[in-house]
C-alpha positions in Angstrom: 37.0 -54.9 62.7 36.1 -55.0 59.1 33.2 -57.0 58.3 34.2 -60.2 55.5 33.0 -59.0 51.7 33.3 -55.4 52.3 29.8 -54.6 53.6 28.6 -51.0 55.0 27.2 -50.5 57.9 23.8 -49.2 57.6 23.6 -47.8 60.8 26.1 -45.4 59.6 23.4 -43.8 57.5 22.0 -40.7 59.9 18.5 -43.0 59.9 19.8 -46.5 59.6 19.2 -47.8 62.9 16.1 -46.0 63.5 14.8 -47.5 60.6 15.5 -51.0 60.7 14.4 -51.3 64.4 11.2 -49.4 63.4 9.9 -51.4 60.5 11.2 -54.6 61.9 10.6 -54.2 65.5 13.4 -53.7 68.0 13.3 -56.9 69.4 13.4 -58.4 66.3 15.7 -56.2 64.7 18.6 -56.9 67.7 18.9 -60.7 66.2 20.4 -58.9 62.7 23.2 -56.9 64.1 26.3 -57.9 64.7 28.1 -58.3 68.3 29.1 -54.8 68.0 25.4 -53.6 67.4 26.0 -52.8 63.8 23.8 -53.6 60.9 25.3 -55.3 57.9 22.2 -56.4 56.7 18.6 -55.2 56.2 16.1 -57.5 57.7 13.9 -58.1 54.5 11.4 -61.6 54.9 10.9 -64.8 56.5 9.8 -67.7 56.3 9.8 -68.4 60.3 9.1 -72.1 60.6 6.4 -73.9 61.9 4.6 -77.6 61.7 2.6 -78.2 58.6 0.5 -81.2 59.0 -1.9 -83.0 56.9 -5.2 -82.9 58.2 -6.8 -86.0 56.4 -4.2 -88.2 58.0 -4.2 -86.4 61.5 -8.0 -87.3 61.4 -6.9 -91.0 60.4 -5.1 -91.3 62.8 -7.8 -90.0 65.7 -6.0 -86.6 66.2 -8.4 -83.5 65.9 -6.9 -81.1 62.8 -8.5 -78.2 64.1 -7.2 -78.8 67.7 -4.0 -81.5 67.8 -2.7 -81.0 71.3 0.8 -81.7 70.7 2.6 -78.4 72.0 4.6 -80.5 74.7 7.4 -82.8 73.7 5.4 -85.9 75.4 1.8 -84.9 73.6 3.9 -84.3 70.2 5.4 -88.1 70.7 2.2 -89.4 71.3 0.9 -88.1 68.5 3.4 -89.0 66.3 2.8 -92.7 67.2 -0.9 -92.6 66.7 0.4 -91.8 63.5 2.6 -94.5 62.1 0.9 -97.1 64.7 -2.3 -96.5 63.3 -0.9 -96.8 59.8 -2.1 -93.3 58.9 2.1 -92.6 57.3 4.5 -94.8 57.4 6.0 -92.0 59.1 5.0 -89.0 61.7 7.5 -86.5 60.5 10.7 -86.3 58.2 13.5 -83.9 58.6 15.9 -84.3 56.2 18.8 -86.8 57.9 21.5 -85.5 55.4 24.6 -83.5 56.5 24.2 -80.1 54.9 25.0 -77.4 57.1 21.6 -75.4 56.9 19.9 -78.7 58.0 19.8 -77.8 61.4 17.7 -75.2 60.7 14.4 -77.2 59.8 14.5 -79.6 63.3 17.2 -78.7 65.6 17.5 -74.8 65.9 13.5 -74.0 65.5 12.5 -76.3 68.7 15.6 -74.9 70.5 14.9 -71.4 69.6 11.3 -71.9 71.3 12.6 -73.9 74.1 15.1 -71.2 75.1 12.5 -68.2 74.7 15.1 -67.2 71.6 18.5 -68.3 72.6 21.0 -68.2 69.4 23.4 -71.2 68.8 25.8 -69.1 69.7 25.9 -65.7 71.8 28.8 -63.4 72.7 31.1 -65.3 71.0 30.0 -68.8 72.8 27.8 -72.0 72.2 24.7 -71.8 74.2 23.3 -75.4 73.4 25.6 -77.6 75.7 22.9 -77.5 78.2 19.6 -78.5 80.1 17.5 -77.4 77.0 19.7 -78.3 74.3 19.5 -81.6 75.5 16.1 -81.6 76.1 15.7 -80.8 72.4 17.8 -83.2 70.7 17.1 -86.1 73.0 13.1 -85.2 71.7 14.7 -86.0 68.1 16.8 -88.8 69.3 13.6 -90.5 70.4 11.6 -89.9 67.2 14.2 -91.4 65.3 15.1 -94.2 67.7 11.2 -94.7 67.7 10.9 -95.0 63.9 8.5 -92.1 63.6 10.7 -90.3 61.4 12.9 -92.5 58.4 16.9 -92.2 58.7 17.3 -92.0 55.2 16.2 -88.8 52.3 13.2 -88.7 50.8 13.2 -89.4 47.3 10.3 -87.7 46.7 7.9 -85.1 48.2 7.2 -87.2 51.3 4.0 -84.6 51.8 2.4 -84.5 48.3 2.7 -88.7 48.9 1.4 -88.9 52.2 4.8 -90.9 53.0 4.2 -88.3 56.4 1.7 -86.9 58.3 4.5 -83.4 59.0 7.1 -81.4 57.9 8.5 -78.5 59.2 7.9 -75.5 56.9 7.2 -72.0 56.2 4.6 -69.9 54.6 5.7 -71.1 51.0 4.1 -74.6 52.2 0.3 -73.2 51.8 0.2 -72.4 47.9 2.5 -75.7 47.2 0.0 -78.0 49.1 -3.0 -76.2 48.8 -4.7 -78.6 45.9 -3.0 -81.8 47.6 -4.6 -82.0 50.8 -5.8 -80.1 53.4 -2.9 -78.2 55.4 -2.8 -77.7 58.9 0.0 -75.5 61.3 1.1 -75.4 64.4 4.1 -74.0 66.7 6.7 -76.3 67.0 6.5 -78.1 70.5 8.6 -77.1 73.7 9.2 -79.5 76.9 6.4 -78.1 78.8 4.1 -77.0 76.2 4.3 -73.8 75.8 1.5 -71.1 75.2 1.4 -71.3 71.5 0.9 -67.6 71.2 4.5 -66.9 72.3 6.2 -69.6 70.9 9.8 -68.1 69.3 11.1 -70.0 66.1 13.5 -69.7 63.3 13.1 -67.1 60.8 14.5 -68.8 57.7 14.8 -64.9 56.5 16.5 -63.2 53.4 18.1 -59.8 54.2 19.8 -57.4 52.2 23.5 -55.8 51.8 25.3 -52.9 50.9 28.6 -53.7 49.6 31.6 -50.9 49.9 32.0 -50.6 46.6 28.7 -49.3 45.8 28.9 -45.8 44.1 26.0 -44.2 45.0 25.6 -45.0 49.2 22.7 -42.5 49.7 20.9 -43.3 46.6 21.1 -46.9 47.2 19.9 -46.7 51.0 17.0 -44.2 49.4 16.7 -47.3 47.8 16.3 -49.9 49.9 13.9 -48.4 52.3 11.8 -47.7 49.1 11.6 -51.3 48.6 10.9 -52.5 52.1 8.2 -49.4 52.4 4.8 -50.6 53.7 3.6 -50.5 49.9 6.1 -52.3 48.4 5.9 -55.0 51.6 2.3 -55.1 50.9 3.0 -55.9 47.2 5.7 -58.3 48.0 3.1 -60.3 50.3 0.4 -60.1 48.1 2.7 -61.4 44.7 4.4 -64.3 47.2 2.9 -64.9 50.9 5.8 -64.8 52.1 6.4 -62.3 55.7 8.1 -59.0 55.3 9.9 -58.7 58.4 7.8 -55.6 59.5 6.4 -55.2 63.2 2.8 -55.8 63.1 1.9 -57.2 59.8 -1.8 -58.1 60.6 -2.6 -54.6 61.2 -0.4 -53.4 58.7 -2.4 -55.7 56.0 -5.8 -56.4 57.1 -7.0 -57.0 54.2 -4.8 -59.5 53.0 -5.0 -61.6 55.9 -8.9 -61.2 55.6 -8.5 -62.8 51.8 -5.7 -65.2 52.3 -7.0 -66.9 56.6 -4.5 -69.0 55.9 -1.9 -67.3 56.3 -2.5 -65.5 59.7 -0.8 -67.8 61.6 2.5 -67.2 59.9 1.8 -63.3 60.4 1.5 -64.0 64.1 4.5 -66.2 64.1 6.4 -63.9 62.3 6.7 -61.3 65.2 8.2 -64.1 67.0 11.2 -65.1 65.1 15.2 -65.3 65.3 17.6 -65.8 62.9 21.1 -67.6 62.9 24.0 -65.8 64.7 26.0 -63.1 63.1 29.2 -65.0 63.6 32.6 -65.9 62.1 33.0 -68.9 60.7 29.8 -69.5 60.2 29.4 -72.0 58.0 31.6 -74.5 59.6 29.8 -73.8 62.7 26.6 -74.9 61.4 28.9 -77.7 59.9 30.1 -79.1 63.1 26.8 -78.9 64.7 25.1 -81.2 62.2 27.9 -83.6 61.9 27.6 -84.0 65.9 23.6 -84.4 66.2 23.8 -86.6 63.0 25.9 -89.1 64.8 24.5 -89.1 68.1 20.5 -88.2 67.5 19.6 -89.6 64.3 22.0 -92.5 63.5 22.3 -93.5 67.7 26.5 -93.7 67.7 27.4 -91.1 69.9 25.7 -90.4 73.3 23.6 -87.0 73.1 25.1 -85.1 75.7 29.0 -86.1 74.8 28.2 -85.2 70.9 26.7 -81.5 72.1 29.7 -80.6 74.3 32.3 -81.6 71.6 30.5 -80.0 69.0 30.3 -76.6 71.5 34.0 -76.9 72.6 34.9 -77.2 68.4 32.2 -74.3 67.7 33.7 -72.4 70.8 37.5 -72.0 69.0 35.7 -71.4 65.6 33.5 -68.2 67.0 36.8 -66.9 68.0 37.7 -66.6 64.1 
């Protein structure tokens, strides 16, 4: 099977494999590879996703910033109404509600990602997310927008800079954008049961690199690429952006960093935990299908939750196929 754009393999490369699963961790590394165990892409840096909050309006609304107790789905509601009942925001939280296909990706996919301990939206050429959890998950959603904690409509601004909410979901790009606005706070996103926030899985929002076929110069160009994602140039990259290189271990690889920059330690942490979208056909139109189903039944109410999930699997089921 030819892979779509003509890219190499970089596991073909005598230390391909090895390298990838050693800088980015194994575990880690598996979510990048295709079905077939082969790496079109390098794992290069993330952004995993996590819940920014304001902590001037948490503390308005009688929820401790340092310690806000809402890793369950029930504590995060509750929270999320002290918020808008209080008047703190007119609202808790604010996912974009528009119908772009990488929506998903900021309030779906992250809280099913923790919920399932790293489940893709689609694995071995199936959906995954007609079931107990991805119900769970989107009903969670379905009541915060049946609730009124989070608007049905786009912001027109920078809901955050305005205080228009109290959360967002974001990654480590958040902290130098907000710093001189208010004070920032993170957090895993919630699960069910409330998870341990030290294992919590999310998205990875990461941008890898390719190889194309037509590259004249294979070996120079892989000489290349592990050049650039070398624990120097990784150190550099964090240092010029804050953003993660997808490297096992980060906090020991860069103690001194993390030591200058406190901040951004929790992201570090999270960023061992992280998977990314499924290498699949189709993709795009998955993604597509998904949103248009949870649109209609979790944030405009038209479609039951459970109906919407299973027609959007059976749909994403034929496209996997290719």
């Amino acid at each position: 099977m030819g892979h779509p754009g003509g890219l190499i393999d970089l596991a073909t490369f005598e230390d391909g494999a090895s390298y990838i699963e050693e800088r980015t961790g194994a575990e880690v590394a598996q979510g990048y590879a295709d079905a077939e165990g082969k790496y079109y892409l390098l794992p290069w840096k993330s952004n995993p996703v996590m819940i920014m909050f304001n902590k001037d309006l948490f503390t308005a609304a009688g929820i401790d910033p340092e310690n806000p107790g809402m890793n369950s789905f029930e504590t995060f509601l509750e929270g999320a109404r002290k918020i808008v009942d209080s008047g703190a925001a007119p609202a808790a939280i604010w996912p974009s509600p528009t119908n772009e296909f990488f929506q998903p990706w900021f309030d779906f996919y992250p809280l099913y990602i923790a919920q399932t301990d790293g489940t893709q939206l689609v694995e071995d050429g199936a959906s995954t997310f007609a079931s107990d959890d991805g119900v769970a998950v989107a009903e969670f959603w379905a009541t915060i927008y049946s609730e009124g904690l989070a608007p049905k409509e786009a912001s027109t601004d920078d809901a955050m800079a305005t205080a228009k909410t109290a959360m967002q979901s974001a990654g480590p790009w958040a902290i130098s954008s907000y710093k001189d606005a208010f004070p920032v706070g993170f957090m895993p996103v919630p699960t069910q049961d409330g998870s341990d926030p030290a294992t919590v899985k999310t998205f990875a929002d990461s941008k890898n690199v390719s190889m194309f076929t037509t590259s004249q110069n294979q070996a120079t160009a892989w000489d290349f690429l592990k050049f650039a994602t070398s624990q120097e140039q990784d150190g550099a990259f964090l240092e010029a952006t804050g953003q993660m290189p997808l490297r096992a271990g980060l906090l020991e690889a860069f103690p001194d960093y993390f030591e200058a920059n406190p901040a951004f330690e929790v992201f570090a942490a999270q960023a061992e935990r992280v998977v990314d979208v499924p290498n699949v056909p189709n993709s795009i139109e998955v993604w597509q299908t998904f949103r248009e189903q949870y649109s209609a039944a979790v944030i405009f109410g038209t479609e039951p939750v459970e109906g919407a999930l299973q027609t959007a699997a059976d749909e994403i089921d034929q496209l996997v196929q290719g």
